[in-house]
C-alpha positions as MATLAB code, in Angstrom:
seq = 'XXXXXXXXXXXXXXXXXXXXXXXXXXXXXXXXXXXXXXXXXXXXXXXXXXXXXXXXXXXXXXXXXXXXXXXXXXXXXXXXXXXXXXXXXXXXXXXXXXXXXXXXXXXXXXXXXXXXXXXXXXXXXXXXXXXXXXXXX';
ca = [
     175.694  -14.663  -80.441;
     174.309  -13.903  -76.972;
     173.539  -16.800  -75.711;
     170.016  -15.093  -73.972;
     169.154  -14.674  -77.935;
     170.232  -18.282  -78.487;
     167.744  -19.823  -76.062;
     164.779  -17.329  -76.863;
     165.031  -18.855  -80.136;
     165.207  -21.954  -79.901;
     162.572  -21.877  -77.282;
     160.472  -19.753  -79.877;
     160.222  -22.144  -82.551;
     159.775  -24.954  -80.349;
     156.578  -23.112  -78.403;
     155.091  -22.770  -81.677;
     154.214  -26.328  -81.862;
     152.649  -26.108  -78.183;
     148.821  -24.982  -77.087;
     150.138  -21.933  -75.416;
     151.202  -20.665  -79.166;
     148.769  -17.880  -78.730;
     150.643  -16.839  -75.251;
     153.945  -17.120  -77.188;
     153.130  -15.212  -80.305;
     151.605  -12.410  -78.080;
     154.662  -12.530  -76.012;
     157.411  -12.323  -79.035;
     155.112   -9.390  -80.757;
     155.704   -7.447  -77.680;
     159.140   -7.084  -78.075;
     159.086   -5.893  -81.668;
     155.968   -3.616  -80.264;
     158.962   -2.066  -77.528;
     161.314   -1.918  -79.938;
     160.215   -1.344  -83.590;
     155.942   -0.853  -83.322;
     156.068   -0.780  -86.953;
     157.085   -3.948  -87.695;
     154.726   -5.502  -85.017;
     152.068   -6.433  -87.258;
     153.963   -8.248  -89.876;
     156.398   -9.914  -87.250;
     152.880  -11.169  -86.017;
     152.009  -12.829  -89.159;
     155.498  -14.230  -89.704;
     155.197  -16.104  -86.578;
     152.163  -17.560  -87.768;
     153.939  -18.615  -90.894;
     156.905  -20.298  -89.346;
     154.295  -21.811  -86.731;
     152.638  -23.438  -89.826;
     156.183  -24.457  -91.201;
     157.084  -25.742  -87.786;
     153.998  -28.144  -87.739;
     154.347  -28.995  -90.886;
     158.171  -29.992  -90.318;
     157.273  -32.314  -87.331;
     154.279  -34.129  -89.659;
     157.094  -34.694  -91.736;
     159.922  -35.579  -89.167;
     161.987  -32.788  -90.382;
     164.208  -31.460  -87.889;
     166.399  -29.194  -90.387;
     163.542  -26.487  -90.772;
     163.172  -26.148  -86.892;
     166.528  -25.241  -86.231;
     166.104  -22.847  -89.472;
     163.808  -21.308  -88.027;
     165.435  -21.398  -84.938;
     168.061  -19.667  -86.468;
     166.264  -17.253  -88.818;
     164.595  -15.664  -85.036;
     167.912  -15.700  -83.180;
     169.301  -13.650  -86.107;
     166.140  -11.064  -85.706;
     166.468  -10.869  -82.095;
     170.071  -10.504  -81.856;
     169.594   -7.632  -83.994;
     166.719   -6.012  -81.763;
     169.140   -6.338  -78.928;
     172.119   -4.264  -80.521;
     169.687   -1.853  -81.071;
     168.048   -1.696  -78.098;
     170.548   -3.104  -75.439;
     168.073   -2.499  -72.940;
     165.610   -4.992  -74.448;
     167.514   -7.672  -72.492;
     165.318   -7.248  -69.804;
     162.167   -7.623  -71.666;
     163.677  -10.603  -73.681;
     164.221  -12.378  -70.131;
     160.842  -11.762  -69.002;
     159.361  -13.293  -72.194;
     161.744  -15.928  -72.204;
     161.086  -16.778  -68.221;
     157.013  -16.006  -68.203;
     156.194  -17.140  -71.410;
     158.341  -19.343  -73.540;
     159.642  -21.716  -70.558;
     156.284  -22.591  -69.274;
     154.921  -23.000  -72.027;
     157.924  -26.172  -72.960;
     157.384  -27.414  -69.342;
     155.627  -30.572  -68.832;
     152.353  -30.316  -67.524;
     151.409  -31.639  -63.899;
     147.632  -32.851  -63.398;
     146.206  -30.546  -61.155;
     149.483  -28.710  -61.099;
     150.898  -30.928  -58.976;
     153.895  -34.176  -58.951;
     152.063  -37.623  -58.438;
     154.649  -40.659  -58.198;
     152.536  -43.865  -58.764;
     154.016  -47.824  -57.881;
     152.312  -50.600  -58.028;
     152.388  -54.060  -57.785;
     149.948  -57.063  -59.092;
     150.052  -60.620  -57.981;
     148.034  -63.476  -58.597;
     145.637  -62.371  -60.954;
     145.213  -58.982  -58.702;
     144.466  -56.095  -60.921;
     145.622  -51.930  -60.636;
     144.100  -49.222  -61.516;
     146.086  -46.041  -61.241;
     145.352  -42.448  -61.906;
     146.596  -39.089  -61.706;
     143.281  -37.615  -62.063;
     139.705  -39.192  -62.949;
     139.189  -42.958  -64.103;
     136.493  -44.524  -65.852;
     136.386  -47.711  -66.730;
     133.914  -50.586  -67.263;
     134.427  -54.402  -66.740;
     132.112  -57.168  -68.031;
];
């Protein structure tokens, strides 16, 4: 399997489970809308079924249905692509402007903040990467 299809995915599933799933649906419908518009609708509401499963599976610690599912939308999209080897393109974009920032770690304030400290003799520190509140009595 094309290993593009493999990582789309993978990636696809495990963006479900993130609160950019409304990004990531939009972005998977609009490859079936490129390459089959009829199926668009009901690919749309199969994503929200296996985004339900997916949830469901991590409630449960069940890893097996994610990479089922996994598997289940690499097998759709690798057929999409021998169809349409074209698609590639659009499957990149998707994969590089949707899926992957939608797994990355998010940054306060967009930014990387590296925080040391040290406390001695009763001394007390109070870090943050963004605002603190806090009261003492």
């Amino acid at each position: 399997m094309d290993p593009l299809i493999l990582t789309f995915g993978t990636a696809l599933v495990t963006a479900m489970a993130t609160d950019a799933w409304q990004q990531v649906r939009s972005g998977a419908v609009a490859l079936w809308q490129k390459a089959r518009p009829d199926q668009a609708d009901i690919v749309e509401q199969e994503l929200t079924d296996a985004r339900t499963l997916v949830l469901a599976a991590r409630d449960e610690g069940d890893t097996d249905t994610e990479r089922a599912l996994a598997g289940s939308w690499q097998i759709r999209l690798q057929q999409l692509l021998r169809d349409d080897p074209a698609l590639a393109q659009e499957i990149q974009r998707v994969l590089d402007e949707v899926l992957k920032p939608a797994l990355a770690p998010a940054s306060p304030q967009g930014r990387t903040v590296t925080m040391t400290a040290t406390a001695q003799d009763q001394g007390r520190v109070y870090q943050a990467a963004g605002d603190q509140h806090f009261t003492e009595h």
